[in-house]
C-alpha positions in Angstrom: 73.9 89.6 134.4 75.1 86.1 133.1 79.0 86.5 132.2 78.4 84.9 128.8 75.7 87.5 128.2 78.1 90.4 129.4 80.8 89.1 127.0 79.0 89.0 124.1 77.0 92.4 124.4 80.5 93.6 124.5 81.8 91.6 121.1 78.6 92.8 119.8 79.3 96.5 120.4 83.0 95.7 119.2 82.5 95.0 115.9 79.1 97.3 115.3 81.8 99.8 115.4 83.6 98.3 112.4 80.3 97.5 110.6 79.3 101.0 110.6 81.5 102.2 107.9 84.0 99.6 106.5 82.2 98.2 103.9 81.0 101.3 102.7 82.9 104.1 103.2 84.0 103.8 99.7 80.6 105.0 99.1 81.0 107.8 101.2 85.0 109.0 99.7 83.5 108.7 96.3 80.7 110.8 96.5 83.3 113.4 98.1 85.9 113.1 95.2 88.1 110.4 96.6 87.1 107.5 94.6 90.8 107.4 93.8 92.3 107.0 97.4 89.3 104.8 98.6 92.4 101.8 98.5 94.5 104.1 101.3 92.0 104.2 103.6 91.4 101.1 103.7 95.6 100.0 103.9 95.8 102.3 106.9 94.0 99.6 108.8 96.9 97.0 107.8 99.6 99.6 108.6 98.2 100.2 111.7 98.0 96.6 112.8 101.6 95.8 112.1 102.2 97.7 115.1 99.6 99.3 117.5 98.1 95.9 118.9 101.7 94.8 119.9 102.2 98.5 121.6 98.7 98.5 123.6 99.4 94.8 124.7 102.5 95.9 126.7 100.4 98.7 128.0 98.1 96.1 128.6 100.4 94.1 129.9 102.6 96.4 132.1 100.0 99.3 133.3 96.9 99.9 132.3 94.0 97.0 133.1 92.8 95.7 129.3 89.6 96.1 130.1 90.0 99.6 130.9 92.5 100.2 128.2 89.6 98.9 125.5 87.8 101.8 126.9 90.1 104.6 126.4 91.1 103.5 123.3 87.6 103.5 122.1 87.3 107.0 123.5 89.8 108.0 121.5 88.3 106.5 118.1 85.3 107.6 118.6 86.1 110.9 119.1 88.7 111.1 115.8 85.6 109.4 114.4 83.5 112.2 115.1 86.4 114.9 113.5 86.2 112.8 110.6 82.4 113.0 110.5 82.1 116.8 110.9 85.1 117.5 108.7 83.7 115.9 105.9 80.3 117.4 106.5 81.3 121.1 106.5 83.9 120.6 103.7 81.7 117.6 101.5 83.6 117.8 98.2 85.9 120.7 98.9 87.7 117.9 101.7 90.9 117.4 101.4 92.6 114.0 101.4 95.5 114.8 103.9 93.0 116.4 106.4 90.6 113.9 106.3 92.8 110.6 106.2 94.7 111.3 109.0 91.7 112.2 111.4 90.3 108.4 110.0 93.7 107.2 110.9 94.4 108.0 114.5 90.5 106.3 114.7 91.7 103.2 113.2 94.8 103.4 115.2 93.1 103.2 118.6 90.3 100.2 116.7 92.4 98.1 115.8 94.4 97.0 119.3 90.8 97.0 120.7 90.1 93.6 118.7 92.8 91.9 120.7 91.8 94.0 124.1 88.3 92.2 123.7 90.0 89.1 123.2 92.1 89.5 126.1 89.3 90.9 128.4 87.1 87.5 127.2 89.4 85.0 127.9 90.6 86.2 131.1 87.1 86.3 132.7 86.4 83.2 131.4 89.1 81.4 132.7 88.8 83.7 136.2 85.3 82.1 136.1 86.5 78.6 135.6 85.1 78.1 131.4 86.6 76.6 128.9 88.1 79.6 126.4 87.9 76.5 123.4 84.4 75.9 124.4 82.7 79.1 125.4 84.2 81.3 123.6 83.2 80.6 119.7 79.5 81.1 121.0 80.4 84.6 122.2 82.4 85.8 119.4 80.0 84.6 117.3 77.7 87.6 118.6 80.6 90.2 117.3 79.9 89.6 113.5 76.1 89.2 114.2 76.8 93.3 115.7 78.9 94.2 112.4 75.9 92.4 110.6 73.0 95.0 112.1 75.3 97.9 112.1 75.7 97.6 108.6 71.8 97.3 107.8 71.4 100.0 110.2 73.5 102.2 108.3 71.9 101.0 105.2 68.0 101.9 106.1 69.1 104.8 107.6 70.3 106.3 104.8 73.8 106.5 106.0 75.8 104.5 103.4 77.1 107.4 100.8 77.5 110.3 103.6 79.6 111.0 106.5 76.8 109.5 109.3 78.5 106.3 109.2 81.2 107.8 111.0 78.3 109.2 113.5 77.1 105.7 114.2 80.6 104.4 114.4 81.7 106.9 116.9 78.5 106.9 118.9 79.1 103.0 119.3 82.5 103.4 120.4 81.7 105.7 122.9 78.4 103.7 124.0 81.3 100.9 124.5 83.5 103.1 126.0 81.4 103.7 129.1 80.4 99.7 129.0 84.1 99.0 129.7 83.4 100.2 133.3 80.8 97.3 134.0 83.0 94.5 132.3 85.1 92.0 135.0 88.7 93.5 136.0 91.8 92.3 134.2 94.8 91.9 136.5 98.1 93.3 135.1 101.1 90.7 134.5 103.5 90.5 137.2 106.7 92.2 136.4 108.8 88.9 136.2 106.4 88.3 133.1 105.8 91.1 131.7 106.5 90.9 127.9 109.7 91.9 126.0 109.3 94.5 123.0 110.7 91.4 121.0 107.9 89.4 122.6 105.2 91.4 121.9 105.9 91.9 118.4 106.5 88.6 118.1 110.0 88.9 116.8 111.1 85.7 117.9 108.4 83.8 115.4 110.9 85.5 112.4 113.1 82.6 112.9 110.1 80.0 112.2 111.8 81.4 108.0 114.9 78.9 108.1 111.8 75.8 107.8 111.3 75.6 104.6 107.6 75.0 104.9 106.5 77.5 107.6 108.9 80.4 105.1 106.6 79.3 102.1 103.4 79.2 104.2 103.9 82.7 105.6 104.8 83.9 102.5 101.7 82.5 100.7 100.2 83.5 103.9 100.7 87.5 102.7 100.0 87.0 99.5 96.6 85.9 99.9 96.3 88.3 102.6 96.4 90.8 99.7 92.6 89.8 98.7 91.2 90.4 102.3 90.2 94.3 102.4 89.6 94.3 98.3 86.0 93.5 98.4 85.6 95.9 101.4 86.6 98.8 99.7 85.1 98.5 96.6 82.5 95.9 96.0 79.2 98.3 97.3 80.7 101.3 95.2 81.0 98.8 91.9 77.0 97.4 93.1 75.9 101.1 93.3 77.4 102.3 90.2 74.5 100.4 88.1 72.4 103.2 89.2 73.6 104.6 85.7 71.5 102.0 84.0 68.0 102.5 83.7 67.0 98.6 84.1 69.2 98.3 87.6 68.8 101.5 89.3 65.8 100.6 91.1 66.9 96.6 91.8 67.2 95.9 95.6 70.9 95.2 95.5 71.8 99.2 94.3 69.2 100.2 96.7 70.1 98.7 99.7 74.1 97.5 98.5 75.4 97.3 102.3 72.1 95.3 102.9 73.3 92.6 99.8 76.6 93.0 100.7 75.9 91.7 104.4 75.4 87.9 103.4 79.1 87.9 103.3 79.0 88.3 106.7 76.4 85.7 107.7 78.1 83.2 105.3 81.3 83.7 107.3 79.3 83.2 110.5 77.8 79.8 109.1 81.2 78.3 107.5 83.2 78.6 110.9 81.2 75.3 111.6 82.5 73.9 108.6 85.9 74.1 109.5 86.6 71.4 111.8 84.9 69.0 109.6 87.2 69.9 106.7 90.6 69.7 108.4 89.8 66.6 109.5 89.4 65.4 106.5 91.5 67.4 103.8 94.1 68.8 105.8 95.8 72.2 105.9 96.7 72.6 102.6 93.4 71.4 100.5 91.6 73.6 103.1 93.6 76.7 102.3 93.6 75.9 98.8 89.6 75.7 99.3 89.9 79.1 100.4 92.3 80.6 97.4 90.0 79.3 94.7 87.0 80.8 96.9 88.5 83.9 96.2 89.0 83.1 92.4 84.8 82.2 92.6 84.5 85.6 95.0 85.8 88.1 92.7 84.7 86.5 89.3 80.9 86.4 90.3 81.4 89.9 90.9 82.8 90.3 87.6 80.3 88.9 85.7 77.1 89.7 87.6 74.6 92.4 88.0 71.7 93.5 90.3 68.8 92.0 87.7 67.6 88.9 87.3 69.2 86.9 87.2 72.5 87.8 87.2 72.2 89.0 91.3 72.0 85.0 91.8 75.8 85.7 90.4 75.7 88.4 92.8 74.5 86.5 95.9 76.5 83.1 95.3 79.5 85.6 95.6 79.0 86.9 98.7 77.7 83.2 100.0 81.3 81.8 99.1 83.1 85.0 101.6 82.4 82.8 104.3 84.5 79.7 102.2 87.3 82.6 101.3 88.0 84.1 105.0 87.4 81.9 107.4 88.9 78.9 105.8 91.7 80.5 105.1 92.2 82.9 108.4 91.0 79.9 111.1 92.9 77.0 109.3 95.7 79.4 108.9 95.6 80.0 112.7 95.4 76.6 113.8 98.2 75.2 111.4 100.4 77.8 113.1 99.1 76.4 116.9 100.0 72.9 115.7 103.4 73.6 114.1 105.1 75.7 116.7 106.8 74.9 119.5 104.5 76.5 122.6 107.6 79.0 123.8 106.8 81.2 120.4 103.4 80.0 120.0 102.1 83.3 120.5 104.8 84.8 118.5 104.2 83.0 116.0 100.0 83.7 116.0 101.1 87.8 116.1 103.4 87.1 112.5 100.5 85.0 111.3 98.5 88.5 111.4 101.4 90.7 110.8 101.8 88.4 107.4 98.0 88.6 106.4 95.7 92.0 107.6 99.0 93.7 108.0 101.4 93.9 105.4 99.1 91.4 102.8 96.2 94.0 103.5 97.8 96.7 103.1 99.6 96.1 99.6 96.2 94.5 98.8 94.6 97.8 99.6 96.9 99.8 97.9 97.5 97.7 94.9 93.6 97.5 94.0 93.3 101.2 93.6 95.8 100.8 91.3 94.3 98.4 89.4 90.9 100.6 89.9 92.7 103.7 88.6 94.2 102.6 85.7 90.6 100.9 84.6 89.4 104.1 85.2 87.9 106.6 82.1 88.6 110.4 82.3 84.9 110.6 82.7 85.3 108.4 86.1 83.7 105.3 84.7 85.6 102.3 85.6 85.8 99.0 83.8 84.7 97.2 86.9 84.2 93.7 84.6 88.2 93.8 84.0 89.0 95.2 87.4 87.5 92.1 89.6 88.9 89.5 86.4 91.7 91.0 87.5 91.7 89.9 91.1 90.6 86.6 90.1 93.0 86.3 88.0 95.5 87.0 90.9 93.9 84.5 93.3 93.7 81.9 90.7 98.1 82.1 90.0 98.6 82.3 93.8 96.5 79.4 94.4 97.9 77.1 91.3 101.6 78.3 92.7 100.9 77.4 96.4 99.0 73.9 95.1 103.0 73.1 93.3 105.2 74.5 96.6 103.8 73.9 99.7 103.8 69.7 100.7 103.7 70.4 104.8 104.3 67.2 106.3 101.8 68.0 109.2 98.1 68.7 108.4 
């Protein structure tokens, strides 16, 4: 089979594993009871990043192949998966929180490194094979969020979305990639003379890019806008469903199929990757990240103020249109102003604290700070003031993106 092909079957599998359940498990915790925690499942996947990719790269790195290493790992989430699946079958809304979070955690603890093992995997067969990683690689990726894209609408027809057979399809994913690990091309392991430092591989060294001025305030803005990134995740299909308690929505496509609605965020952020070169040639870093902050503003007040009728769903769709706009402007220019900034003996450092920054530690407080916000907008008889609670958030984006506008003046673009 064609390399390319082989590569992207295996981004494809990668991320229909995510797609299965992230963007609406919230579904599935509320119908449970555990609408109120539906923000610390989703940090857990922050926390975890901040330091399981680093620890699996010097495995990686030092003894186990990556390739082989992606497999085990998805093994191992898969299975957890599956506790959490049968757990909350037998127990529905009698689960408990602890039991049920930390089986959902050790899975997400084993996902998350894998992102990077594919990664890894990729670009070393492609550079064993003599391709250009810039080049060939985008194609191939591309084929990972077309996989989270069918996994979700997969979930959706199936009639997955509110009950624990998400965490089926996830797990039965992982393990179908588990076993496609033994097909994919070998990676060698470093050679001990380069094998990375702990300081190295959790890219310690980048902390001293904080005494410029303008990489502090861009990392710090960096994790502040990171804070919007798992928000919509959590609990945008739980705010589209809950129009099912009106008469004149509950039979509208977008509470019928939410994940379904829901997915044009994905294929927006597939489409405006294109876009990006275009823009920082002509803008620069900071009017394309500033792009992206006010896409958020746009993201989370078209949420606010629209509805699954006609024709407030247009409000609806352009907000899941704009997604592509919010993430990838922000995540990709964000990645390549770090590669441009950086001198190349922390370069990779440097990429790691980009990440650590935003889905880590910006993720996580995002996470945990919009159940908040979700709680306390919460009536004793669960309905939530879901109008205020995205205002909220765009309210948020809007000061972090007029602040950042005043501070940051890089003097490379």
């Amino acid at each position: 089979m064609n390399l390319k092909i082989r590569l992207a079957l295996m981004n494809f599998l990668e991320f229909a594993v995510w797609g299965a359940y992230l963007t609406c498990m919230g579904l599935f915790l509320g119908r449970i009871g555990m609408a109120s925690e539906i923000g610390y499942f989703f940090a857990m996947q922050g926390i975890v990043s901040i330091f399981m990719p680093a620890i699996m790269g010097i495995v990686a790195d030092k003894w186990i192949p990556a390739q082989r290493l992606l497999g085990y790992c998805h093994l191992l989430a898969g299975c957890f998966m599956f506790a959490a699946a049968y757990y909350g079958h037998t127990e529905g809304s009698n689960a408990q929180f602890g039991i049920l979070f930390t089986l959902y955690s050790f899975s997400v603890a084993f996902y998350m490194p894998t992102l990077a093992l594919t990664n890894s995997v990729a670009y070393n067969a492609l550079t064993k094979a003599g391709m250009d990683t810039v080049k060939d690689f985008p194609p191939i990726r591309v084929f990972g969020t077309i996989g989270f894209i069918l996994a979700m609408w997969l979930v959706d027809l199936m009639g997955f979305k509110d009950n624990e057979m998400q965490f089926v399809t996830s797990g039965c994913i992982s393990l179908l990639l588990f076993l496609y690990t033994f097909t994919l091309p070998p990676c060698p392991l470093a050679p001990k003379d380069e094998n990375k430092s702990m300081v190295d591989a959790f890219g310690l060294r980048a902390f001293t890019l904080f005494k410029q001025k303008d990489m502090a305030i861009f990392f710090i803005f960096s994790s502040l806008l990171g804070v919007s990134l798992q928000i919509t995740n959590g609990f945008a299909t739980p705010y589209i469903e809950s129009f099912k308690a009106f008469p004149e929505y509950a039979s509208t496509f977008g509470v019928q199929h939410s994940n379904i609605l829901y997915s044009l965020s994905q294929i927006s952020e597939t489409c405006c990757i294109l876009l990006i070169p275009f823009f920082m040639k002509h803008y620069g870093i900071k009017q394309v990240m500033l792009i992206a902050m006010f896409a958020w503003v746009l993201r989370f007040g078209f949420l606010g103020m629209g509805n699954p009728g006609t024709p407030g769903v247009i409000l609806f769709i352009l907000s899941m249109l704009i997604y592509g706009v919010a993430f990838d402007f922000f995540n990709i220019s964000g990645s390549l102003f770090v590669d441009k900034t950086t001198d190349p003996s922390i370069r990779s450092s440097a990429q790691g604290l980009f990440m650590l920054m935003t889905n880590g530690i910006g993720a996580s407080i995002g996470s945990i700070g919009a159940q908040a916000v979700v709680n306390a907008n919460t009536a004793a008889d669960g309905t939530v003031a879901w109008t205020t609670v995205w205002m909220t958030f765009s309210v948020y984006a809007l000061v972090v993106g007029v602040i950042f506008a005043i501070v940051f003046k890089p003097k490379t673009v």
